[in-house]
C-alpha positions as CSV (number, residue, x, y, z in Angstrom):
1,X,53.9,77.6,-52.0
2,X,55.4,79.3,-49.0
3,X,54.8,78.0,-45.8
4,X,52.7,80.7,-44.4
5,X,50.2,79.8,-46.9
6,X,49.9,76.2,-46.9
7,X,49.5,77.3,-42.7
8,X,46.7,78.9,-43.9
9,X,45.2,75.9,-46.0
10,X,45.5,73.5,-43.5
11,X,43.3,76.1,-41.2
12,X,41.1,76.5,-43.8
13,X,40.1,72.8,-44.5
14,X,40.0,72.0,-40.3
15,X,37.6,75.1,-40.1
16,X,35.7,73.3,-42.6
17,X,35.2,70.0,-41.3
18,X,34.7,71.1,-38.2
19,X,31.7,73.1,-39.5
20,X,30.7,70.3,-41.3
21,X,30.5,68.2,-38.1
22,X,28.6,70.6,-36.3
23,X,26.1,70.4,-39.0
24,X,25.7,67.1,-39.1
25,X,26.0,66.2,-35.5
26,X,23.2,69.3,-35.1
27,X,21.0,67.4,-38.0
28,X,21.4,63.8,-35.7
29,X,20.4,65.6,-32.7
30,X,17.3,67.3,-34.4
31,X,16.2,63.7,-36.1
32,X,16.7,62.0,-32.3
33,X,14.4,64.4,-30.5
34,X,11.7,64.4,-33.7
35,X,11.9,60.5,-33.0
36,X,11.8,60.5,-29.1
37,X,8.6,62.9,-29.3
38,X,6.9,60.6,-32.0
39,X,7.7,57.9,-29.4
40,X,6.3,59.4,-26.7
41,X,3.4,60.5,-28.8
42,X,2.7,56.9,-29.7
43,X,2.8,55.8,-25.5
44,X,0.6,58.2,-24.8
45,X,-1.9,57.1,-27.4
46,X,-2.1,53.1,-26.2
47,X,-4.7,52.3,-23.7
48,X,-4.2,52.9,-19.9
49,X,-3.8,49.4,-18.7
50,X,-2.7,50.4,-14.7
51,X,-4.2,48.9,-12.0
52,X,-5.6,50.9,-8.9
53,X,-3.8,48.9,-6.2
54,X,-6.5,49.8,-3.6
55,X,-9.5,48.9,-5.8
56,X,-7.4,45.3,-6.4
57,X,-7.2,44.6,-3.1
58,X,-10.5,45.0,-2.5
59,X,-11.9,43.0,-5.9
60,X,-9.9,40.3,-5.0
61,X,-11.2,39.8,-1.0
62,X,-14.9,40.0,-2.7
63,X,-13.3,37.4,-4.8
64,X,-12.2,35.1,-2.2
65,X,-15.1,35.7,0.2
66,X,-17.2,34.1,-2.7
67,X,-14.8,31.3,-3.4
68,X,-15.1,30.4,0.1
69,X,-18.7,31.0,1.0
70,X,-20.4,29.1,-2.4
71,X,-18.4,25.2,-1.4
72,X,-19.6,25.9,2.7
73,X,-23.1,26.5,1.3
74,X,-22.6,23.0,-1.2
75,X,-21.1,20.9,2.0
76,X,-24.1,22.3,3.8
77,X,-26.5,21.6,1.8
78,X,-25.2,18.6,0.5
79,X,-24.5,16.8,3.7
80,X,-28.2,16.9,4.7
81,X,-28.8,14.3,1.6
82,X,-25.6,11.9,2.7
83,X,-26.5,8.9,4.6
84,X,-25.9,8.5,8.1
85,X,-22.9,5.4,8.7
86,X,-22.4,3.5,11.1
87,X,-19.4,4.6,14.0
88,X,-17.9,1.4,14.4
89,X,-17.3,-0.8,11.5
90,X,-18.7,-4.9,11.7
91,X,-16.2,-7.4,12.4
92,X,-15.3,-9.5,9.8
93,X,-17.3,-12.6,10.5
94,X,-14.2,-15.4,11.4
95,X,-13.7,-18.6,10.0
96,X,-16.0,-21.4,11.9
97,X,-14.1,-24.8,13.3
98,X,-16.3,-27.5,12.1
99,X,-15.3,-31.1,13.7
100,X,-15.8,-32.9,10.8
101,X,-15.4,-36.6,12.1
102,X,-14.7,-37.6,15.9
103,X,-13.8,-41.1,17.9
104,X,-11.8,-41.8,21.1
105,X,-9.1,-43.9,21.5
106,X,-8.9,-48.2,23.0
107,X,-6.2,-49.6,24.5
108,X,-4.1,-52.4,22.7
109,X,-2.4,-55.3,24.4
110,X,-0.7,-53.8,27.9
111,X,-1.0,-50.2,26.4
112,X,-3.1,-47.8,27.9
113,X,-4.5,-45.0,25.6
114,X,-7.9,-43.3,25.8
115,X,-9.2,-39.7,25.3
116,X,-11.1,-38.8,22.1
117,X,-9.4,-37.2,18.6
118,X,-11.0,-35.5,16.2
119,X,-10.9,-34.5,12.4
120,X,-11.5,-30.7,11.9
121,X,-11.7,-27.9,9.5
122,X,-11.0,-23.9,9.8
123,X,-12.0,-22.5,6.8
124,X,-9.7,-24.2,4.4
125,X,-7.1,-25.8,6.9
126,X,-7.7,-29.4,8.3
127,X,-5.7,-31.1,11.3
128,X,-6.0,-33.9,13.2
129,X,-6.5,-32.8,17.3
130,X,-6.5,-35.1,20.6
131,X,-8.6,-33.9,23.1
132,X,-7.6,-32.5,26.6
133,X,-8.6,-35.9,28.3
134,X,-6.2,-37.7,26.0
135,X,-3.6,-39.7,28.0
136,X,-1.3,-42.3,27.4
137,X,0.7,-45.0,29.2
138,X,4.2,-44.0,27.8
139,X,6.6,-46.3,26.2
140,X,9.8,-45.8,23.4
141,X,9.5,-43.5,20.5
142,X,5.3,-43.0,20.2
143,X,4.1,-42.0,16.6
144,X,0.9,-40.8,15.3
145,X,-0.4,-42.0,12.2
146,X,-3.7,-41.7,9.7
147,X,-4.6,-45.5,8.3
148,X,-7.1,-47.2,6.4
149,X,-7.7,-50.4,8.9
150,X,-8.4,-49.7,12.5
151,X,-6.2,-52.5,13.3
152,X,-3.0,-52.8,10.7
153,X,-0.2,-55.1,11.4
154,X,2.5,-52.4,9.9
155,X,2.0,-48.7,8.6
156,X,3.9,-48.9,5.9
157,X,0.3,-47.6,3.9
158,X,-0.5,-45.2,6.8
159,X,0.3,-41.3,6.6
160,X,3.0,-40.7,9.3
161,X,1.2,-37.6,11.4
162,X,4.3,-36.6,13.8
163,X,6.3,-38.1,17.3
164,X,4.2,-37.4,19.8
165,X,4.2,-34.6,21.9
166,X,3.3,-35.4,25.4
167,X,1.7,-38.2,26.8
168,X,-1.7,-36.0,27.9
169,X,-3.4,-33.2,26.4
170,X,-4.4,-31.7,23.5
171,X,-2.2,-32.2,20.5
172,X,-2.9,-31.1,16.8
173,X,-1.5,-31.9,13.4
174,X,-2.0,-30.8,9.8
175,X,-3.0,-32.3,7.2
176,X,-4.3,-31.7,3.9
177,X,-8.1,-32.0,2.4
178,X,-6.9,-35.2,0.3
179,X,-5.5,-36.8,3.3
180,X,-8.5,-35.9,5.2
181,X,-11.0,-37.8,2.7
182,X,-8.6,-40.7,2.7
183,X,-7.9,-42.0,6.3
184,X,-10.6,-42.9,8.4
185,X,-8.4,-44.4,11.6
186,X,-5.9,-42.9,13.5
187,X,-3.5,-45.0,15.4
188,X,-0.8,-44.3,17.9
189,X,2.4,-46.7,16.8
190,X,5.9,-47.9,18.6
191,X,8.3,-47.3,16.1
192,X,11.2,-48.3,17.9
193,X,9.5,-52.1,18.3
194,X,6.7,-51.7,15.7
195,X,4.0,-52.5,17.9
196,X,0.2,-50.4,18.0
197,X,-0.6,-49.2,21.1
198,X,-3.8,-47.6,20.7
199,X,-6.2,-46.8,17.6
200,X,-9.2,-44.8,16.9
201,X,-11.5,-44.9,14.1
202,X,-13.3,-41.4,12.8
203,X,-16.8,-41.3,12.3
């Protein structure tokens, strides 16, 4: 075959496929506007579901205006029924110090100690308290103690109270409910030469 004709071939098939391309690029174009019209067909069929901006506005301050307005009319309403309180709240009532028993001190030997002392109770705390008009002499190393004898000759059975604190005035200590049902004289003791120097017995 000579070359002019196999030049001629070659043109031949490229005139040919490029036909065929057109066709069939002519056929996809056809088939993508029949579908993009049956699309848009099918949109404009569904329902219209667009809201009129102006006419939302407006539903939805009705809307609120009756949210607001229906509890005001319940509080109204309902406060009429409530009861009126009080503006100041009671005080708590406050524990009540009982004096449960009482006695005043007498001197021993060349010690002077008077004044009453007393047993007493606020609400559940108990303590034994000297009066104001308690006084004492003075000497070495004074101690209170709870006994079971007005009188005793040592205090190795008593309950040990606490040094005391001044020589006048009152003066408390604390002791417990036991201790309180078990002592019925309170004595005031020299430790440094174990020697009483007052006692008082609680009635």
């Amino acid at each position: 075959m000579k070359k002019y004709q196999k030049f001629i071939l070659g043109g031949l098939i490229v005139l040919v496929l490029v036909t065929l391309s057109a066709i069939v690029y002519t056929f996809l174009q056809q088939n993508n506007q029949k579908r993009v019209e049956d699309s848009m067909a099918e949109v404009a069929a569904l329902p219209d579901r667009s809201i009129d901006v102006n006419t939302f506005d407006k539903d939805s301050n009705t809307s609120k205006e009756m949210i607001i307005e229906e509890p005001n009319d319940r509080i109204s309403n309902g406060s009429q029924n409530l009861p009126t309180l009080p503006n100041k709240m009671e005080p708590e009532s406050q524990p009540v110090v009982q004096i449960l028993k009482s006695g005043n001190f007498e001197s021993v030997k060349n010690y002077q100690t008077s004044g009453g002392v007393g047993l007493e109770q606020n609400g559940d705390n108990f303590s034994i308290n000297l009066a104001e008009d308690f006084s004492f002499s003075g000497a070495p190393d004074p101690v209170m103690y709870l006994c079971n004898e007005a009188n005793p000759r040592s205090v190795d059975d008593c309950l040990i109270l606490g040094a005391l604190q001044n020589n006048s005035g009152e003066q408390a200590w604390e002791i417990s409910e036991t201790e309180a049902n078990q002592y019925n004289n309170v004595i005031l003791w020299c430790r440094a030469f174990n020697v009483l120097m007052g006692t008082s017995s609680l009635k």
